[in-house]
N, C-alpha and C positions, 0 to 999 in steps of 0.2 A: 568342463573347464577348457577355454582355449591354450592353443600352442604358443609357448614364448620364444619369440625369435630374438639373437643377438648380435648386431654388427661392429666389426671392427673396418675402421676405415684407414688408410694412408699405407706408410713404412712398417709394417708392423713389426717384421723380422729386420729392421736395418742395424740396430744392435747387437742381434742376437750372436751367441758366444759359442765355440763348439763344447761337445760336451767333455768332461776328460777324459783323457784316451780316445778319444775320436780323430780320425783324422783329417774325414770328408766333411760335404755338408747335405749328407743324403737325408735325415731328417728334422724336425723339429719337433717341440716338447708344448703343449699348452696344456695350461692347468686351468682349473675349472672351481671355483669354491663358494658355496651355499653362503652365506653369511644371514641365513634367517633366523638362525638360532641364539643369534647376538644381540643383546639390549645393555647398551652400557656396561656394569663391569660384571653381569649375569651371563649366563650360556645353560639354554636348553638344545635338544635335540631339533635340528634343523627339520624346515616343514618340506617333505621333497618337491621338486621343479621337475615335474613332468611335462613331456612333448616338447622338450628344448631342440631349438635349431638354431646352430652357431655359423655365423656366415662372416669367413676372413678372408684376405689376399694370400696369394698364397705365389710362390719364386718359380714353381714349376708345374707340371702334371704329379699329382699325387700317384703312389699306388697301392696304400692304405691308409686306414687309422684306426689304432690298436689303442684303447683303453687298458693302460696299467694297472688301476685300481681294480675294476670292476671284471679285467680276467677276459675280455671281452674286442669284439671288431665291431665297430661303429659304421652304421650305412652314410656315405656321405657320396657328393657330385660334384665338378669342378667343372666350369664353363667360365671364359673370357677373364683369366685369373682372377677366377675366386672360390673358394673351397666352401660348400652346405657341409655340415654335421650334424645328422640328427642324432638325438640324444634322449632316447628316452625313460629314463629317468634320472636326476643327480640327486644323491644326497650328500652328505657333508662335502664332498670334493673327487675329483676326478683329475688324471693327468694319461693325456693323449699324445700318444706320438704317432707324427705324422708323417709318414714314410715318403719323399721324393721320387721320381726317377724311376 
């Protein structure tokens, strides 16, 4: 099976909110969610999306990214602002935080 790569283009963080209790803007939060397991108003167990590569803009030099869910540090690479994260593997959902600075 090939690799699924996914791009996010423009402002991506120009919205974005701190978190509570936070006071800096050392990092950011992206979530990640499967929605294959969704057919109208049915829900089976999502099919997993292996060899994902997430490719965003990104405010600064990273200096990780830490998967929440999955317990986990995610390999990624950052050149000419923009953050790779490979991923491999999601099922139902994932939420990454992505360390600044």
């Amino acid at each position: 099976m090939n690799s699924v790569r996914i791009t996010f283009e423009g402002q991506l963080w120009s919205g974005a909110r701190r978190a509570p209790g936070r006071t800096d803007r050392s990092a950011r939060l992206l979530h990640l969610i499967n929605h294959s397991g969704h057919f109208g108003a049915s829900y089976v167990a999502p099919i997993p999306i292996r060899d994902l590569e997430v490719e965003l803009p990104t405010e600064g030099e990273p200096s990780g990214v830490a998967g929440l869910v999955a317990g986990r540090s995610y390999a990624w690479s950052a050149n000419d602002g923009r953050l790779s994260i490979s991923v491999p593997e999601l099922g139902l959902f994932e939420a990454m935080r992505i360390e600044l600075g």
